[in-house]
ZAGU-744036 format. One record per residue (C-alpha): residue in three letters; x, y, z. Coordinates in steps of 0.001 Angstrom, whole numbers, plus 500000, padded with zeros to 6 digits. Layout:
<rs>
R    r       x       y       z
R  ALA       X       Y       Z
...
</rs>
This chain:
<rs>
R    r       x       y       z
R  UNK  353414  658282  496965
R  UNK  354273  661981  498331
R  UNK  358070  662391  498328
R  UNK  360030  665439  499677
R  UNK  362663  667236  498190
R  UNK  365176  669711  498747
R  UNK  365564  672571  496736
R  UNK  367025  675892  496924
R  UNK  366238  679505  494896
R  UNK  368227  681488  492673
R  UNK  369486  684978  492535
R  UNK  366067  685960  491055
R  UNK  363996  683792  492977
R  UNK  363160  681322  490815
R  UNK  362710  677969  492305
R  UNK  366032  675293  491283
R  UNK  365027  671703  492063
R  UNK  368342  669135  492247
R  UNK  369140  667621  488529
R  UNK  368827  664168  489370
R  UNK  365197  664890  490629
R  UNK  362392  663869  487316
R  UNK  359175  664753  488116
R  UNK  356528  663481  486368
R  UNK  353810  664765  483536
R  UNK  350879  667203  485149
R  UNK  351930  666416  488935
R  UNK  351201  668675  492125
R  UNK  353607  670009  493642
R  UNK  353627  671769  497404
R  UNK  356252  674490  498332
R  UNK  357266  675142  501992
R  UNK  359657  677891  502408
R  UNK  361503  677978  505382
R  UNK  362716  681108  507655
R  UNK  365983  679364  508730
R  UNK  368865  679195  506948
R  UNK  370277  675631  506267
R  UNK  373024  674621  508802
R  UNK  376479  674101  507033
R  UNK  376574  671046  509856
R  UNK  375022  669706  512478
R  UNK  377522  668268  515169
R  UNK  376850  665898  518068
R  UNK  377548  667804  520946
R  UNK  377812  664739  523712
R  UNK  380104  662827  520838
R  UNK  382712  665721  521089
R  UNK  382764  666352  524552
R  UNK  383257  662276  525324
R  UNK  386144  662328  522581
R  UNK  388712  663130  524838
R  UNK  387421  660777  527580
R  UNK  386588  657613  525219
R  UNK  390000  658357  523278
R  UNK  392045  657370  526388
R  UNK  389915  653537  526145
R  UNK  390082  653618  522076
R  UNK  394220  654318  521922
R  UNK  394886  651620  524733
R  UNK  396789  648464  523092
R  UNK  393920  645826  524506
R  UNK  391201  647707  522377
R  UNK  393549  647035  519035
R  UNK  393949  643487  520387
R  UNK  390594  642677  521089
R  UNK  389184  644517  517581
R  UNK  392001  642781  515646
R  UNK  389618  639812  514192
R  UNK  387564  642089  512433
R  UNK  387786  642652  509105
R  UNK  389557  639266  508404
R  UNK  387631  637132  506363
</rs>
C-alpha cells in the first residue's frame, strides 16, 4: 500500500528520510519536491479571534459548575 512520508535534505542535498521510517528490500520510491517552505505553524484564525469572546462564557462560574462531573469516574 503507497504510504507518504516526510523528509527533508541536507546541506549537500542529499535526501534524509526520518529514522523511525524502514523501507523495505528493492522498493520504488517517488520524490515530490516542494517550492514552499514548511510552515513553523499553522494557526486557526476564527479560533483566535473568538478567544476573547468565548473566554467571557468559559471563565463564568456556571460553566465550572455544569463541567464539574466530568472526569469523575
Amino acid at each position: 500500500m503507497p504510504a507518504t512520508f516526510e523528509a527533508k535534505t541536507d546541506e549537500r542535498g542529499n535526501l534524509c528520510l526520518p529514522p523511525n521510517i524502514k523501507l523495505p528490500e528493492d522498493c520504488r520510491i517517488l520524490v515530490t519536491v516542494l517550492d514552499e517552505q514548511p510552515k513553523l505553524q499553522q494557526v486557526n484564525d476564527e479560533a483566535l479571534l473568538s478567544e476573547k469572546a468565548l473566554s467571557e462564557d468559559w471563565n463564568k462560574p456556571e460553566e465550572d459548575e455544569a463541567w464539574s462531573t466530568l472526569g469523575k469516574e
